[in-house]
N, C-alpha and C positions, 0 to 999 in steps of 0.2 A: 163746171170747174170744182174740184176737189177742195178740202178744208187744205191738204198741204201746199196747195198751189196756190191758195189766198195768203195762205203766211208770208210764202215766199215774194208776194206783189206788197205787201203789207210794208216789207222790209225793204224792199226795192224804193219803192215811196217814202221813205222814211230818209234814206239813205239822199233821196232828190231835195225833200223839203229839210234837210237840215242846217242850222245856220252854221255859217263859216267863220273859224276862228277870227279873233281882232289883230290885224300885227301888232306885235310888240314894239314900243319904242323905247328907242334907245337911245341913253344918255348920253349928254350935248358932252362930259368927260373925256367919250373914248373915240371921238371920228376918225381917228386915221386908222383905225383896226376896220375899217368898213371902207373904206376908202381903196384898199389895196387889190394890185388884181390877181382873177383866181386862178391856180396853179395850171402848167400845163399837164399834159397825160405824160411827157418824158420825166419831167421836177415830182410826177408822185411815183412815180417808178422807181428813180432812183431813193428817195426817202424809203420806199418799202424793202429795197435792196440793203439799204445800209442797217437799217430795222431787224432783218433777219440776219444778218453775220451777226450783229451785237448777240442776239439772242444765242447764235451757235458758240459763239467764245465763253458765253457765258452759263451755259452746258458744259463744254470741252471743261472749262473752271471747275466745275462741281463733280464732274466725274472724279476728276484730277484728286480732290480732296476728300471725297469719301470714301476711295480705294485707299489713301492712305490714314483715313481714320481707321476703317475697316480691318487693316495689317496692321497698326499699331494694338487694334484689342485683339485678335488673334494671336501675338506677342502678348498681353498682359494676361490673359486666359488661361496661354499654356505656361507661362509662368506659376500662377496660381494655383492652378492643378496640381502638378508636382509639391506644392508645400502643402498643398492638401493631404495627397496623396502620402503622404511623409508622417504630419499628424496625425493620419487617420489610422495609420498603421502602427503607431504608439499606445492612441489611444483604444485598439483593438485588444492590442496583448494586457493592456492595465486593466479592462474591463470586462473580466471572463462572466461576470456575475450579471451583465445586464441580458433580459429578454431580446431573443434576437428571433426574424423570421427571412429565411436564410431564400432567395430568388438568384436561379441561376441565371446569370446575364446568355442574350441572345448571341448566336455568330450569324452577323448580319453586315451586310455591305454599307448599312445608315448608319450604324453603332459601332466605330472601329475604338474609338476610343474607352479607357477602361471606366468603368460604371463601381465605382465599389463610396457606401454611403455609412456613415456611421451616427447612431442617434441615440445620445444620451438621455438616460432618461431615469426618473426617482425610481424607485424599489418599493412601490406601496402595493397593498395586496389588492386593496380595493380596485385600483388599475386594471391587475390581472384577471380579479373576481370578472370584472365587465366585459373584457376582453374575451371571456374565457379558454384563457390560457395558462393561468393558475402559476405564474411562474415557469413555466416550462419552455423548451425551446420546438420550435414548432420547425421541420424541416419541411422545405419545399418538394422536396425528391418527391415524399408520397404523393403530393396533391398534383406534381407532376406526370405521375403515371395514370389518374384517372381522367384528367383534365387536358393539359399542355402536348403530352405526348400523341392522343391521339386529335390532335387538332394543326398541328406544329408542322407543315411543310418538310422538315427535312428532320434527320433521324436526329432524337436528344444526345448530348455531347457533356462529356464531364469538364467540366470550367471549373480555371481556381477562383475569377471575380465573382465576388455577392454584392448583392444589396445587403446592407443591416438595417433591417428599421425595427423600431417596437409602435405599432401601429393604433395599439390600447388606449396609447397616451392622450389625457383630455387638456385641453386649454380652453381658457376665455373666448370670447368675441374681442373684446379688446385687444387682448394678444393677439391674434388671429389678424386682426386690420393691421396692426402692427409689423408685423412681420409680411403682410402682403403688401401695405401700401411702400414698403421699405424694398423692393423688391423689386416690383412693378413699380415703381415711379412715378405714380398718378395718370401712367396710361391708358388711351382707351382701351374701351374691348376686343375692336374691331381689329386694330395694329398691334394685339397681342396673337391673337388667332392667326393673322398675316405669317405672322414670325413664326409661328408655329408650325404652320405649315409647308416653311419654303426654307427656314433655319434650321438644321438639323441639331446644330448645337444649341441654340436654345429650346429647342424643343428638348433635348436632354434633359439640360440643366433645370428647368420647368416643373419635369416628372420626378428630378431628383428633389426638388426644394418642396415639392408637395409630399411626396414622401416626407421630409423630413420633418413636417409641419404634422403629420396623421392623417392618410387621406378621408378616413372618417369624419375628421372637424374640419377639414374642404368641402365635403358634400356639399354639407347644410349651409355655407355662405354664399351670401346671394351672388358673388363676383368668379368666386373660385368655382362656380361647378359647373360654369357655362366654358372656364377654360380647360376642364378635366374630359366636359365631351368632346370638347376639341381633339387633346388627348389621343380620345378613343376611335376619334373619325383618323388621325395622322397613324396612330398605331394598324389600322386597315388598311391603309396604302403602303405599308411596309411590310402588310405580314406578320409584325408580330403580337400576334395571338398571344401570348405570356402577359402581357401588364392587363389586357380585355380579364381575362381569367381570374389574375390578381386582385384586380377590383369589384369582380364578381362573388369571392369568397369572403372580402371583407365585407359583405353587404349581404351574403347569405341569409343569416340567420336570423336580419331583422327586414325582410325586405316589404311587410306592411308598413312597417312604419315609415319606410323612407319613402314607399310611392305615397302617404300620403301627406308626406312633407312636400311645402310649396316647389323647395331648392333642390334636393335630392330626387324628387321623383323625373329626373330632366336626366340622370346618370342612368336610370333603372329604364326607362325607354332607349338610349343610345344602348346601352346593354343587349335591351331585346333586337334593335337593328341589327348591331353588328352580330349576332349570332345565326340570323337569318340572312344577312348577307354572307357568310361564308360557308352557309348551307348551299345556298344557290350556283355559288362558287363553285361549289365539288361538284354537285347536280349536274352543272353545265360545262365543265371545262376538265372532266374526268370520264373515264370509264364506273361503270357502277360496278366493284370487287367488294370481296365481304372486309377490306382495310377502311373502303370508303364509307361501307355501311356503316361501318361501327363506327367514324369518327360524323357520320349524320343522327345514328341515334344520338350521340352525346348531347350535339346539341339540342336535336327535339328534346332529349329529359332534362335540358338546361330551360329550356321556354317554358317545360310543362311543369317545372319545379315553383318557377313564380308565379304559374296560376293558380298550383295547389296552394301555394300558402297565400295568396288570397283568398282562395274558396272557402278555407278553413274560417279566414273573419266574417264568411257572410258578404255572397255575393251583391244583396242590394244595397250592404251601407257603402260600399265600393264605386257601386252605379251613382248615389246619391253624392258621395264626397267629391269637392272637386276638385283637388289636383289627382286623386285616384282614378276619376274618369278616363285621365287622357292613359292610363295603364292599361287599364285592360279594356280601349276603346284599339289600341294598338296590338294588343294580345290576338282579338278576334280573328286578326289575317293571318296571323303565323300560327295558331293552334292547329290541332286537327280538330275532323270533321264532330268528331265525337263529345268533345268538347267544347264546342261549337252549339252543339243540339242543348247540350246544358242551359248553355250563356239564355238560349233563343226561350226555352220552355222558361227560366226561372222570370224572363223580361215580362213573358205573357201571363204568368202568375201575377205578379207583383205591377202590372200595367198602370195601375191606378196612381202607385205610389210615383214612378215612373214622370206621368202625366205633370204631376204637381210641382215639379223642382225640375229647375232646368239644368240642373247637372243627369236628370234623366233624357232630356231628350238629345243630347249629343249621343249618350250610347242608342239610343233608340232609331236616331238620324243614321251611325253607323250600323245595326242590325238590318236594317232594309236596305242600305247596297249592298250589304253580302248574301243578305238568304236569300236563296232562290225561288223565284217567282210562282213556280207551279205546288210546291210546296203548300201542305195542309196549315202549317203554322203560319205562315207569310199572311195569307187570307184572312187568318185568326187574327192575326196581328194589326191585320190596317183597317180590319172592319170595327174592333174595339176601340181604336184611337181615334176613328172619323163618327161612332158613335158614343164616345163620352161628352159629357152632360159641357165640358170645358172646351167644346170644337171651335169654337167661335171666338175665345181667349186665344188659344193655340195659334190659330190664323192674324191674330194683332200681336204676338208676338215678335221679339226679336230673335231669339231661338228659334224656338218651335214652327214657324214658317216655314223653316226651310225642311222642317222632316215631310209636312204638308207636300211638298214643293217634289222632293225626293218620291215622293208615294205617286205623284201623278206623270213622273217621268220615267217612273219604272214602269208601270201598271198602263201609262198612258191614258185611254178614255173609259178603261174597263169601270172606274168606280163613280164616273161622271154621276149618274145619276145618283147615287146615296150622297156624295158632295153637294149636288147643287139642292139636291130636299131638305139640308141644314143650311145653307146659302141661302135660299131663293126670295127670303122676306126682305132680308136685310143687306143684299149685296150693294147698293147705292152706298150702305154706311160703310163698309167692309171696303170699296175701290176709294173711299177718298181717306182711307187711313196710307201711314206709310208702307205698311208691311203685308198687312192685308192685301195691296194692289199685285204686287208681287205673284201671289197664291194665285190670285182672279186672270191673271195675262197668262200665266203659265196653264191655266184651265181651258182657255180662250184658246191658245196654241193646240193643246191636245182635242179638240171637242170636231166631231163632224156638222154636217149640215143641219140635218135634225136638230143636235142640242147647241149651233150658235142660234138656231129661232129662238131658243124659249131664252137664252140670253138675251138677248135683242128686245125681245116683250117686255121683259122685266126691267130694262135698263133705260129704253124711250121714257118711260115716266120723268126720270132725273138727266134726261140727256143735258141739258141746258147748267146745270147744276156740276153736273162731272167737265163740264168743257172747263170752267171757269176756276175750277179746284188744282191745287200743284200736284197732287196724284191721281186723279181721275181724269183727267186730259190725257193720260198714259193708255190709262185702259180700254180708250174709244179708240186711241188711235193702234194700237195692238188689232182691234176688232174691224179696225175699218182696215186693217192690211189682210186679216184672215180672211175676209169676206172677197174682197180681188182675187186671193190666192186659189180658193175653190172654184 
């Protein structure tokens, strides 16, 4: 008999010998509640009959009343509008002087309604200085023809609605909570993202009120920038590419610094998604003509523009920082090949440093699902990792295990033998750690005949010792199913 079929009689037994609850007694107070008799099968029927009409009336109820909450703010909405719309066009003509940056609204079947935003703002130079816009008015038209037009679905279209926003503009944290918790409600995140998604008009209103707040000082709060991806995930199922774009150039020309901001580096990844998903887009769901090429380079030199200006800081403090990691951990897939080879040769330069911080081993974790296998570097790569001096930290890891784990699921049993020559003294200590065990089952899975013996030799010593541990009871029993299997 097998050790899982002692368990299973172990429990069987356990299950015979165990004592039977005490009845509970019950106070000499309540007898006539015990006394009475139990219902028939027609007396629960009818209770559960009566039970669900209540429930349906009181649906039909709530339907009733949330359609007509619903049309009564559709009524105060478009009311408001119009007195917006009224002020704003006052306050346009009074304010020929303030910084304006001019976005042609979309003709889109989502956005029928008119988009036009007005945002007052001081006149300080310093504003401008940071913005670098110097007081000037910066027209969308040009950055439309580099950008919008070849990406934009259907041919650009002269519109008299703008956005006005001055986007320069700095505010507090304070204000910032202020005006968001005024707004939002103290709603969660989860039933804002809802709305977003499935409310068209709040989804407007959303992108208009962040606008008018500077989506620059949205980034960086911790609340607003997970509702800005949102944004950019709803602005992709619409198609328009113009707000993606918009928020791409306000972000241009600092985009180190925002990837290695905790909050903004979460905008600079949904960035690089959606631009490779509407690569993929044209790839799959078009002819390849020279309209389509040129609107696929655009974006290849939109992805390849925010690896250069990370390459420019210095690709390993990048590998090392960590909300930078998760940038150009997501980069690797969408770049090309070329740039690719960089990432792989500067990783195996720099291996060491790599090793020692574990914001290194997530890109190192992602360099070995991508490079390919027969590859000269790949080889370079996992024989340095499994021979530095730290192999055996690496493996007690929380990280780092799993790049272990990764190397022997790519590679399979090719490196068996250089693993278990660092392994072999101390693997009893190594299966009864938490993480370690991990590494050693997935070792156990990949290994043939030959190298489950020399496991097996080295593990009878402590057999008695791993049965009775909360992680090495794991790894006998891994070993006693590989050994059936073969």
């Amino acid at each position: 008999m097998s050790d899982v079929d002692e368990c299973y009689d172990e429990s069987s037994n356990f299950e015979k010998t165990r004592p039977k609850k005490k009845d509970k007694k019950f106070k000499s107070d309540s007898p006539e509640k015990f006394k009475e008799k139990p219902l028939s099968i027609h007396e629960i029927k009818k209770m559960q009959k009566e039970e669900r009409e209540k429930e349906e009336k009181e649906k039909i109820e709530k339907e009733k009343e949330e359609k007509e909450k619903e049309e009564k703010e559709k009524e105060e909405l478009e009311g408001k509008d119009e007195d917006e719309e009224q002020e704003q066009e006052e306050n346009i003509e009074n304010e020929s002087t303030c910084p304006t940056v001019h976005i042609t609204q979309k003709n889109n079947n989502f956005l029928n309604e008119k988009l036009c935003i007005n945002n007052i703002t001081e006149n300080n130079n310093k504003q401008n200085t940071d913005s670098g816009n110097n007081g000037s008015n910066i027209n969308y038209e040009e950055i439309n023809k580099k950008f919008n037009e070849s990406i934009s679905m259907e041919e650009p279209k002269k519109e008299d609605n703008y956005f006005y926003i001055n986007n320069s503009k700095k505010s507090s944290q304070e204000d910032l909570k202020m005006n968001i918790d005024k707004y939002f409600n103290n709603y969660e995140l989860n039933d804002i993202i809802i709305e977003i998604q499935y409310n068209e008009i709040y989804f407007k209103n959303t992108f208009e009120f962040f606008l008018n707040l500077g989506i620059l000082n949205c980034i960086s709060h911790p609340f607003s920038n997970k509702i800005l991806k949102a944004i950019i995930g709803k602005s992709l199922c619409q198609m328009d590419f113009k707000k993606i774009n918009f928020i791409f150039e306000l972000l241009k020309d600092n985009i180190v610094q925002h990837s290695k901001d905790i909050h903004s580096c979460y905008i600079i990844n949904a960035l690089i998604d959606a631009f490779h998903i509407i690569k993929s887009f044209y790839m799959k769901n078009f002819e390849i003509n020279e309209e389509i090429k040129n609107k696929i380079k655009d974006l290849e030199e939109k992805i390849d523009y925010i690896y250069s200006e990370l390459k420019k800081n210095d690709l390993v403090q990048i590998f090392t920082h960590y909300p930078a990691t998760f940038v150009i951990q997501n980069l690797i897939d969408k770049i090309n090949t070329e740039r690719q080879k960089e990432i792989f040769e500067c990783a195996l330069k720099n291996i060491n440093v790599l090793i020692d911080k574990k914001e290194g081993h997530y890109v190192l974790r992602k360099i070995i699902e991508i490079i390919p296998e027969n590859s000269k570097i790949c080889a370079e790569l996992i024989e340095q990792i499994i021979e530095s001096k730290y192999f055996q930290e690496l493996l007690m890891d929380k990280i780092a295990n799993r790049l272990i784990k990764n190397i022997l699921k790519k590679t399979k049993n090719k490196y068996f033998d250089l693993i278990f020559s660092k392994i072999k003294c101390s693997i009893c200590k190594l299966a009864m750690n938490q993480y370690a065990s991990y590494v050693i089952e997935e070792l156990i899975s990949v290994a043939n005949k030959k190298q489950i013996k020399k496991i097996i030799k080295e593990i009878n010593n402590c057999k008695g010792i791993l049965l009775n541990d909360d992680y090495g009871n794991y790894v006998i029993q891994t070993l006693q199913w590989k050994i059936y299997s073969l």
